[in-house]
C-alpha positions in Angstrom: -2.9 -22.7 -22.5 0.1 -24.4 -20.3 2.0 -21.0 -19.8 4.8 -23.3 -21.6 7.7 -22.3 -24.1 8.3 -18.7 -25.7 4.5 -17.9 -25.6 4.1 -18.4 -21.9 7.8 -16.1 -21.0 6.4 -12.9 -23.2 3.1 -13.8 -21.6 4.6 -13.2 -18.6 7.4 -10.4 -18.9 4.0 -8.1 -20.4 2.2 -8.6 -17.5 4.9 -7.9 -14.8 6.0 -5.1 -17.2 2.4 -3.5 -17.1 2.3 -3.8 -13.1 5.2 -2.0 -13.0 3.7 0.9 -14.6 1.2 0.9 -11.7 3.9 0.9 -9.0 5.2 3.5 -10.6 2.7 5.9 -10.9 0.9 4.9 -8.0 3.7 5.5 -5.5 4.6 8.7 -6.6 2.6 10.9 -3.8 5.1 9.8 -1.3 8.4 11.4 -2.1 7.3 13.8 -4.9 4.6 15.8 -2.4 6.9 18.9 -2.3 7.9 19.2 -5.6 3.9 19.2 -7.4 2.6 21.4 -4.4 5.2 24.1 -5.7 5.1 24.0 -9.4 1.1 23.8 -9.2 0.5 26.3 -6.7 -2.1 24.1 -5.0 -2.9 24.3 -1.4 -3.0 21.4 0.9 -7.1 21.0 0.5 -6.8 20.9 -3.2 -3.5 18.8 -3.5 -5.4 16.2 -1.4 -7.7 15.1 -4.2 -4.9 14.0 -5.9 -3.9 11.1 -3.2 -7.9 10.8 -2.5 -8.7 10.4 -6.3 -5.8 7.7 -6.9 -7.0 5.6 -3.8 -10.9 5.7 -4.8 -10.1 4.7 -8.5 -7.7 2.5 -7.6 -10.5 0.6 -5.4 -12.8 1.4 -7.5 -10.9 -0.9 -10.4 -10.7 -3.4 -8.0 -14.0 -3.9 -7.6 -15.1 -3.7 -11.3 -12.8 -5.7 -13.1 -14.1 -8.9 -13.0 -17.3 -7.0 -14.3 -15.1 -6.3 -17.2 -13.5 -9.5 -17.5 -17.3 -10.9 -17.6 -17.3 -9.2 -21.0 -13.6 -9.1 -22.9 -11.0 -11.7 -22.9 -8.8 -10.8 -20.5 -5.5 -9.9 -22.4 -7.8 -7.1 -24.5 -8.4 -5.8 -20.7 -4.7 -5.2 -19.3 -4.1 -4.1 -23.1 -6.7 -1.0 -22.5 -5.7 -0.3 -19.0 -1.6 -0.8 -19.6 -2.5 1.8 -22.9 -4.7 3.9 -20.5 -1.9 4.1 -17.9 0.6 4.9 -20.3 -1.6 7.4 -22.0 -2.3 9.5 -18.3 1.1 9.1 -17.5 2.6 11.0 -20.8 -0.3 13.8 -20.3 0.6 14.1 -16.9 4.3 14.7 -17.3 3.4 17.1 -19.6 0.7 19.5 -17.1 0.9 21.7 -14.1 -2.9 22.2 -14.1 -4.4 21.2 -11.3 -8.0 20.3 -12.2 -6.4 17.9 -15.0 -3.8 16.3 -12.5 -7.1 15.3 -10.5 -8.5 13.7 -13.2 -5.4 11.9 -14.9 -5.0 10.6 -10.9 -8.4 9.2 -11.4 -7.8 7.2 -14.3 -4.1 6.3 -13.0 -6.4 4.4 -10.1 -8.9 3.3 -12.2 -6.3 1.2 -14.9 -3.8 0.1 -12.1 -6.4 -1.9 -10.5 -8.2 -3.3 -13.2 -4.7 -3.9 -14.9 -3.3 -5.5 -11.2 -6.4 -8.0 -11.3 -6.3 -9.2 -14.6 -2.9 -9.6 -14.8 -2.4 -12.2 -11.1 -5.8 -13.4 -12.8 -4.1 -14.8 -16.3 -1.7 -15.5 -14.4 -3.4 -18.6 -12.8 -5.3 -19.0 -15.9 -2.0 -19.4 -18.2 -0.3 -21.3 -16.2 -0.1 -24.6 -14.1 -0.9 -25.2 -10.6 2.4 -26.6 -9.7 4.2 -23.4 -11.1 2.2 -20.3 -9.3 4.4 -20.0 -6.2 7.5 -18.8 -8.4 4.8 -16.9 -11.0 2.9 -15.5 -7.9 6.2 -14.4 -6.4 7.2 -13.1 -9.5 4.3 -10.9 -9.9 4.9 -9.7 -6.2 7.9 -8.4 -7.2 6.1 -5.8 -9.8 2.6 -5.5 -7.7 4.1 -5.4 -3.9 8.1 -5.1 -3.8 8.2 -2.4 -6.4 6.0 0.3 -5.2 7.2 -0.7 -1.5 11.1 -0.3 -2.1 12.3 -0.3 -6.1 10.1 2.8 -7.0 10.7 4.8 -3.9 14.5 5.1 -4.5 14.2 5.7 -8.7 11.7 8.4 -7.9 14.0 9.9 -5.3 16.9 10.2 -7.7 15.3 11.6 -10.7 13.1 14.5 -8.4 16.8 15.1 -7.0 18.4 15.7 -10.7 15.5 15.9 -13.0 11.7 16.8 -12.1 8.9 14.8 -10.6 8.0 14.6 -14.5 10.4 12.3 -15.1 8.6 9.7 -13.0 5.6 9.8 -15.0 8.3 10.1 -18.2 9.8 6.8 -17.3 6.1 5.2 -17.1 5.8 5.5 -20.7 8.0 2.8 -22.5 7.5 0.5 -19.9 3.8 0.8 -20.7 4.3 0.7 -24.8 6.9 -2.5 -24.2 4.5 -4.1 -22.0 1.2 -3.7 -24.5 3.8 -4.6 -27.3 4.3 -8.0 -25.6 0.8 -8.8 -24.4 0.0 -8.2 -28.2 2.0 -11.1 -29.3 1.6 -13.5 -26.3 -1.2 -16.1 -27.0 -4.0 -15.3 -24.5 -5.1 -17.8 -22.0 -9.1 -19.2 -22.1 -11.0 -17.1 -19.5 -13.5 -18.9 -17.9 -15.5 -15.9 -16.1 -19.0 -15.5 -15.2 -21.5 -13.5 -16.7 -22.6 -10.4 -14.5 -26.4 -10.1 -14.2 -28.7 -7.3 -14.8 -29.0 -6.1 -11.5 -25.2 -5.9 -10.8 -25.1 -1.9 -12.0 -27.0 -1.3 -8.4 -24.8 -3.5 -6.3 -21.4 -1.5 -8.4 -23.0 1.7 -8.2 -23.5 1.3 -4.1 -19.6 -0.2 -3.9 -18.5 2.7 -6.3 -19.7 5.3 -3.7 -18.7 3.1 -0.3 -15.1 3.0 -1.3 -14.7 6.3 -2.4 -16.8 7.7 0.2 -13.8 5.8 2.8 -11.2 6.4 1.1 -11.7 10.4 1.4 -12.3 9.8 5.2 -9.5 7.5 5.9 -6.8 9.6 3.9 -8.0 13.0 5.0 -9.4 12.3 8.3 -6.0 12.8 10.5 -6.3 16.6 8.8 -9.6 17.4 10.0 -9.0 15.4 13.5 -11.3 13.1 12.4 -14.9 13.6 13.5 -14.4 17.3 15.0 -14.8 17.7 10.9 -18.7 17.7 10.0 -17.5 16.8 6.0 -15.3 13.7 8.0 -18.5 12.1 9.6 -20.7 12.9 6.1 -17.8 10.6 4.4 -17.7 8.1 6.8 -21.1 7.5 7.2 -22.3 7.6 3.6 -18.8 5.4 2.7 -20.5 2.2 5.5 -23.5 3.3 4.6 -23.4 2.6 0.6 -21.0 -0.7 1.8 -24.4 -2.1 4.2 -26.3 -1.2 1.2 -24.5 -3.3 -1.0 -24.4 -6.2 1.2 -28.4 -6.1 1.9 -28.4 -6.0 -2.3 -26.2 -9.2 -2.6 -28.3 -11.0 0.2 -31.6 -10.5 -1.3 -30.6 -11.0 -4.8 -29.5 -13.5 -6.6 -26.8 -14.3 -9.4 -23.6 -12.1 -10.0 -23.0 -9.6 -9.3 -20.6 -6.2 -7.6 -19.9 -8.4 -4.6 -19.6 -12.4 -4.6 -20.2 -13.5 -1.0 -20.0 -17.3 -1.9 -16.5 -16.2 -1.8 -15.9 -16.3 1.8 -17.6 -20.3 2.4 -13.8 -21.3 1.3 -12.1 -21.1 4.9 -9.0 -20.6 3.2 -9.6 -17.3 0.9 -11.9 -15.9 4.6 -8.6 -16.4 6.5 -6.3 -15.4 3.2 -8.8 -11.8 3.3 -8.1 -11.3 7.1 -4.2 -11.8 7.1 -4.2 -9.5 4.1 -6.2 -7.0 5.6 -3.4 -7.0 8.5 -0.6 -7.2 6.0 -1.8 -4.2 4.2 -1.3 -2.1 7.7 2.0 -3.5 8.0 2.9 -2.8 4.3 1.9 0.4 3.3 2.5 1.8 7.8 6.1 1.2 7.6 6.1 1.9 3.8 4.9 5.8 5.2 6.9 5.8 8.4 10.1 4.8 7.3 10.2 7.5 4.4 8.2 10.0 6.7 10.9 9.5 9.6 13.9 10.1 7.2 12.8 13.5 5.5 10.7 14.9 8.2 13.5 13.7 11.2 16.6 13.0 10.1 16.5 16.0 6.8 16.9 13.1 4.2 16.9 14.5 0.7 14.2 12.4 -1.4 17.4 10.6 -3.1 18.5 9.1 0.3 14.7 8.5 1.9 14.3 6.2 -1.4 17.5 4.4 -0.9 16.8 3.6 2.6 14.3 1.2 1.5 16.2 -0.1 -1.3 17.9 -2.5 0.5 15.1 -4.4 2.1 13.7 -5.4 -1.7 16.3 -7.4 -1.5 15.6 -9.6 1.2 12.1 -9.1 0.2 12.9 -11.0 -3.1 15.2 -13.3 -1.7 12.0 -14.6 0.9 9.7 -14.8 -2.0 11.6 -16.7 -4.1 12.8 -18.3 -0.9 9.1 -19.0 0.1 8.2 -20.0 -3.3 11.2 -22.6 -3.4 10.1 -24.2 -0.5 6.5 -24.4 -1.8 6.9 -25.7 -5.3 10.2 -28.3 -4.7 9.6 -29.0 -1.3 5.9 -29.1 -0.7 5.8 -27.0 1.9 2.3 -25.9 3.1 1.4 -21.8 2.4 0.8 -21.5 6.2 4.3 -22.5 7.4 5.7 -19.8 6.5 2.9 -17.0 8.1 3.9 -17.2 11.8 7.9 -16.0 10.9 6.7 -13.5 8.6 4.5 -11.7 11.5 7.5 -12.1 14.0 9.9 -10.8 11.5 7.8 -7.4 10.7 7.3 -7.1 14.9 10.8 -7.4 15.1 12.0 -4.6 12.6 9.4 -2.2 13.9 10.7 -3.2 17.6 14.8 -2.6 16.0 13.3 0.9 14.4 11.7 2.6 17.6 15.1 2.9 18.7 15.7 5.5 15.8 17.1 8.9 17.2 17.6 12.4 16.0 21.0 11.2 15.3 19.8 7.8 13.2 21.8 7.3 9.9 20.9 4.8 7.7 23.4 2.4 8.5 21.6 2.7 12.3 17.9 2.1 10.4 19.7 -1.1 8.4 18.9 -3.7 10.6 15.2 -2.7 11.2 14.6 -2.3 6.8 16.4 -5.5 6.2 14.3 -7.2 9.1 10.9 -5.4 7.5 11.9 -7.3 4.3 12.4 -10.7 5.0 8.9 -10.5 7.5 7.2 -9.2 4.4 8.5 -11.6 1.8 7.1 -14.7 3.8 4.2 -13.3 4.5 2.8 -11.8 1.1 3.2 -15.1 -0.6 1.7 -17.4 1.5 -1.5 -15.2 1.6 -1.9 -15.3 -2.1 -1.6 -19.4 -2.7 -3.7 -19.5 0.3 -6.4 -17.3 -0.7 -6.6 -18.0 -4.4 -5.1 -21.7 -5.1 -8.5 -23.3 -4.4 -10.6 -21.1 -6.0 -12.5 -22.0 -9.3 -11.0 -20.3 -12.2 -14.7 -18.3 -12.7 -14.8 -17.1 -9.1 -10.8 -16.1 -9.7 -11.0 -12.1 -10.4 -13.9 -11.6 -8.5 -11.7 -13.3 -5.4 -8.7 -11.1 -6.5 -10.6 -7.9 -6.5 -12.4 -8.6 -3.2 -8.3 -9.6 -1.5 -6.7 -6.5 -2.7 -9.4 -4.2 -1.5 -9.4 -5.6 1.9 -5.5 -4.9 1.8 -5.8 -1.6 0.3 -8.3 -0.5 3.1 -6.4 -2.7 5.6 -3.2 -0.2 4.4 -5.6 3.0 4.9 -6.1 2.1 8.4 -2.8 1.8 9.2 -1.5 4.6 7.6 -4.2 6.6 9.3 -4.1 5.8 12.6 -0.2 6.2 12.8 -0.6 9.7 11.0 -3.2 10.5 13.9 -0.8 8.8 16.5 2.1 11.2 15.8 -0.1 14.3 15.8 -1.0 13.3 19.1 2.5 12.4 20.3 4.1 15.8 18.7 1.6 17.6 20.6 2.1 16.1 24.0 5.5 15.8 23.3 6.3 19.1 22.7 4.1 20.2 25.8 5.9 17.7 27.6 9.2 18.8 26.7 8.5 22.6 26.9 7.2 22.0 30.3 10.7 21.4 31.5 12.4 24.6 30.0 11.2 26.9 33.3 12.4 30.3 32.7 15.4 31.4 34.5 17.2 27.8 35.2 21.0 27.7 35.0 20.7 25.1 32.3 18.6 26.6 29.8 20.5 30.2 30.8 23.7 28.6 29.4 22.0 26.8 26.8 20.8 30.1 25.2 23.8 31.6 26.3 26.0 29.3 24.1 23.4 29.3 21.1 23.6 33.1 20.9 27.3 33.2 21.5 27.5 31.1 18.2 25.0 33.0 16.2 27.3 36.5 16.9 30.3 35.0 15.7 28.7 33.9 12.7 28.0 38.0 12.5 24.6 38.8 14.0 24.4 41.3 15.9 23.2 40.8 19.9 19.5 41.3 19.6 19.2 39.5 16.5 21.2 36.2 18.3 19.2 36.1 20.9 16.5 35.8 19.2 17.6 33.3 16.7 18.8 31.3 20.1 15.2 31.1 21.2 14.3 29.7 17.8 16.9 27.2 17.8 16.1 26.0 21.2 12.4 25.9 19.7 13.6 23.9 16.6 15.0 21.5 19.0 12.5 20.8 21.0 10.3 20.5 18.2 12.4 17.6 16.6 13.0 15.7 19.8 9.2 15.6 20.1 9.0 14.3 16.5 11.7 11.5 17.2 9.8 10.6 20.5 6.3 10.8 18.2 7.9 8.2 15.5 9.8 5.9 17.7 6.1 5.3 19.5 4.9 5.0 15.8 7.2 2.3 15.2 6.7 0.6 18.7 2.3 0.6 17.8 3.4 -1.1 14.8 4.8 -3.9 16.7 2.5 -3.9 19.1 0.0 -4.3 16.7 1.1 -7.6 15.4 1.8 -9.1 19.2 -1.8 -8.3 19.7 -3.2 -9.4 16.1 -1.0 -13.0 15.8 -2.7 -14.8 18.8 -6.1 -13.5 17.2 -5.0 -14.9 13.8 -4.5 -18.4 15.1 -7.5 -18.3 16.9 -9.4 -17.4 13.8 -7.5 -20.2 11.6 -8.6 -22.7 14.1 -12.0 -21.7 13.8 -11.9 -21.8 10.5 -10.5 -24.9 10.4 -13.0 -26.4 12.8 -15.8 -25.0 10.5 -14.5 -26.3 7.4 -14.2 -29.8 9.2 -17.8 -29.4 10.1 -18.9 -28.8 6.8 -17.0 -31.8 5.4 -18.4 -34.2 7.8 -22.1 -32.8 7.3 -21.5 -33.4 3.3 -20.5 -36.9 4.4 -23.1 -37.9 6.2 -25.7 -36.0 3.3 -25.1 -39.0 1.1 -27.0 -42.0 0.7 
């Protein structure tokens, strides 16, 4: 199949329709937190497994559907997992039970990554070489853009005038529309290997690593990390069942859970790194910028979702940018890196500026800026990883590339979570530290406050102490601006220290690649 004509379009619209569903569903944590917490009653320890079963599954899908691609064509794949997702999604808008939630979370992980890897997969199956940068940034707009800045502000709005139902609601006919095309779009030839006998071991051991870290990653912040006895358990078994797997794949051979052969293209090894990085930057700011806005500033979720909205627009208008420059120009996937790393360090340099007093017209620059850096950047990784791939070693190198940016985004998110409990608690001390008892400023401070609070109609007791809380409240949120705006700064800090490191690893590479070229060369008679 050439991807060509009315075939190839309905081909396509299905599978951006059916990543949609994903971003979605999976982004819905973020903004809706509040809202499920109350009408479920759940406390914070049981509410977790809801973000921890989501990640795992989502990994988890990752990792086995090229298994499943091994075995069905690929179109009756994203149909079960696009019906799957749809399916969960209608039953979830329709529960408060906990226990249930958990488990329709699970299987919400489980189909949007097998349906995410199938779908870029076909993708470079359906279509020609010379068209993938405008398909790939296409499908970036449903896999990437969307849950990073579209879903955030439609999920806002309807938890502000519906329910957080709604969101799973509106998954629904996006999910029947999208089967409903795959079903009459011709199906592209899959070319996949077959998965050996002694792949359920190497699945079983990954199954367990990646659940095992994403509990620890996503919970550890909570338990301050390994003071927590259940934290170290987690983390150990989670590298421990990953080593596991990699002694399986060394001593055995044939496919399998993990395809290592993978990583002797110097392109997809550097592709995996930069993605690893982009994930940080992706799904840090994606939890900062939000996090800032309701936490800081007292943004409904309405206006926390339309802060971001903006910056999907110079998001799209990079990647079709990027993709332009690529396809009618001939521009090499690796021009366009470098900017996209300097525009990220920028906007998270523009947003540690961010006050107490921030609007979002103040936060504009540093979104728009966050944008642009990502749109050149998440592009260029994907050409760079997959484009010289074979198309049988093609879902097994998608897989492998959005786990490394799924844990890469886990990281992130993790150490800025720990970071700002740090920096509210020495903040705060900080801060406090200065309010000595019996000053003239913080006399007339209090003085004012409870002056205020009786001609509002409390009485004098009752005024002062509502001044002291006030006072309290405040310095509580300037330790929280102070903890964000050094958030924002590790960001960019971050990428100052990991570009130089990046270069030096493409040269490497490069160098290594070289070397195997020229001992090929000299190899024949």
């Amino acid at each position: 199949m050439n991807g060509g004509g009315r075939g190839g379009l309905v081909l396509m619209a299905g599978i951006l329709l059916a990543a949609l569903t994903e971003a979605l569903a999976g982004s819905v944590l973020a903004l809706g937190r509040n809202d499920i917490l109350g009408d479920t009653a759940a406390t914070p320890d049981e509410f977790a497994w809801l973000d921890v079963g989501y990640t795992a599954c989502k990994l988890i899908g990752f990792l086995l559907a090229p298994w499943l691609l091994a075995r069905w064509r690929p179109r009756e794949v994203i149909i079960a997992a696009t019906a799957a997702m749809g399916l969960a999604c209608a039953v979830t808008a329709a529960t408060t039970s906990l226990e249930l939630l958990i488990a329709l979370r699970a299987i919400h992980g489980l189909a949007g990554g097998t349906l995410l890897v199938t779908g870029q997969a076909m993708i470079f199956l359906a279509y020609p070489r010379g068209r993938q940068p405008l398909l790939q940034a296409l499908f970036a707009m449903a896999a990437v853009v969307a849950p990073g800045t579209l879903a955030s502000a439609l999920q806002g709005w309807l938890i502000d005038s519906q329910a957080w139902a709604w969101i799973f609601f509106s998954v629904v006919p996006l999910a029947l529309v999208a089967v409903g095309l795959l079903l009459l779009a011709p199906a592209p030839a899959c070319a996949m290997p077959f998965a050996g006998h002694h792949g359920g071991v190497g699945y079983l051991l990954g199954a367990i690593g990646l659940s095992c870290l994403a509990y620890a990653l996503s919970q550890g912040s909570r338990w301050d990390w390994f003071e927590a006895p259940h934290i170290i358990v987690a983390t150990a078994l989670g590298l421990g069942a990953l080593l596991a797997l990699l002694g399986h794949r060394l001593l055995t051979r044939g496919p399998g859970a993990l395809d290592l052969s993978l990583f002797r293209s110097s392109d997809f090894t550097f592709a995996f790194i930069v993605s690893f990085v982009a994930g940080a930057a992706l799904f840090g700011s994606a939890y900062l910028i939000p996090a800032f806005a309701l936490s800081v500033l007292a943004f409904t979720p309405t206006d926390a979702g339309l802060l971001l909205l903006p910056s999907a627009a110079t998001f799209i208008a990079t990647l079709l940018l990027a993709a332009w420059l690529m396809q009618a120009k001939g521009v090499a996937p690796f021009a366009t890196v470098p900017f996209g790393i300097l525009l990220i360090m920028l906007a998270m340099w523009v947003l540690s500026g961010s006050t107490s007093q921030s609007g979002a017209a103040d936060m504009m620059l540093g979104v728009l800026l966050r944008g642009l850096g990502l749109g050149l950047l998440f592009l260029s990784i994907t050409l760079i990883a997959f484009g010289g791939l074979e198309p049988g070693k093609l879902a097994a190198g998608i897989g492998l590339f959005n786990i490394g940016r799924q844990l890469g985004g886990l990281m992130g998110v993790a150490g800025l979570q720990t970071l700002i409990d740090h920096e509210l608690a020495v903040n705060t001390t900080a801060l406090g530290a200065h309010l000595t008892a019996g000053t003239t400023a913080l006399i007339e401070r209090l003085a004012g406050m409870a002056a205020m609070l009786e001609g509002r109609g409390l009485d004098t007791l009752s005024a002062g102490r509502g001044a002291l809380a006030l006072l309290a409240r405040a310095v509580a949120g300037q330790a929280a601006v102070i903890a964000f705006d050094r958030a924002f700064a590790a960001v960019s800090v971050f990428f100052a220290i990991a570009a130089p490191l990046l270069v030096c690893i493409k040269r490497l590479l490069a160098r290594r690649a070289s070397l195997a070229a020229g001992a090929v060369v000299a190899a024949r008679p």
